[in-house]
C-alpha positions as CSV (number, residue, x, y, z in Angstrom):
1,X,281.0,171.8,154.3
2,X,281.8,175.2,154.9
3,X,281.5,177.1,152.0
4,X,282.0,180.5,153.5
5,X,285.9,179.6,154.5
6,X,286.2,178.0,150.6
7,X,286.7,181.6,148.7
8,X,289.3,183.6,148.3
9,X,290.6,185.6,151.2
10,X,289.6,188.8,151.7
11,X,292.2,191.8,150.6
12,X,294.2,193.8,152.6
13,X,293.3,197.0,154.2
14,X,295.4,199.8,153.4
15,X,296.4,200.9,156.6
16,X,300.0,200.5,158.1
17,X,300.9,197.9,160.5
18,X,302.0,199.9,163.4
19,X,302.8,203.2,163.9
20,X,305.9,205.2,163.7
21,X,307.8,205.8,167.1
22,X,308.6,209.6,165.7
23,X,305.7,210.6,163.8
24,X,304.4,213.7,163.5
25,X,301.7,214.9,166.4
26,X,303.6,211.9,168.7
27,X,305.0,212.2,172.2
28,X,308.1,213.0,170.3
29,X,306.9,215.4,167.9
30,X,304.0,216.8,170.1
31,X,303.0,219.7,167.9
32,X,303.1,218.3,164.5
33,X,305.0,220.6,162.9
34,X,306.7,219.9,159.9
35,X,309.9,222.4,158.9
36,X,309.3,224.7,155.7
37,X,310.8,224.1,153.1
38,X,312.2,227.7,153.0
39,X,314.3,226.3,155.5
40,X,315.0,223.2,154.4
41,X,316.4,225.3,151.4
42,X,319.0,227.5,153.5
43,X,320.1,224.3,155.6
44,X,321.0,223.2,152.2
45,X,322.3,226.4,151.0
46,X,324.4,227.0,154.2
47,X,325.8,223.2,154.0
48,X,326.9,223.7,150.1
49,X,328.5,227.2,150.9
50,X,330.6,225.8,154.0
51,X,331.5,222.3,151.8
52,X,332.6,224.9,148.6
53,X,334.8,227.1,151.0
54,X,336.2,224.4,153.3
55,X,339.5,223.3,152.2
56,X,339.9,219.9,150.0
């Protein structure tokens, strides 16, 4: 008998399956830069001021 295959099976590693086809540092994002989040903030700001002044 093979008591080595008779325990329980052996937990996962914590590691992703594959990789994302846009991650950061990839072919598609060569440099690996993520934005600011200063301007993340005026992107945001810019999009609420043109929604509060466009017309309803």
């Amino acid at each position: 008998m093979n008591y080595k295959a008779a325990g329980a099976p052996k937990k996962g590693r914590n590691a992703p399956r594959h990789a994302e086809h846009n991650a950061h540092g990839s072919r598609k994002k060569p440099f690996g830069q993520r934005e600011d989040k200063a301007a993340l903030l005026a992107r945001m700001k810019a999009a609420a001021a043109a929604k509060a002044k466009a017309p309803s």
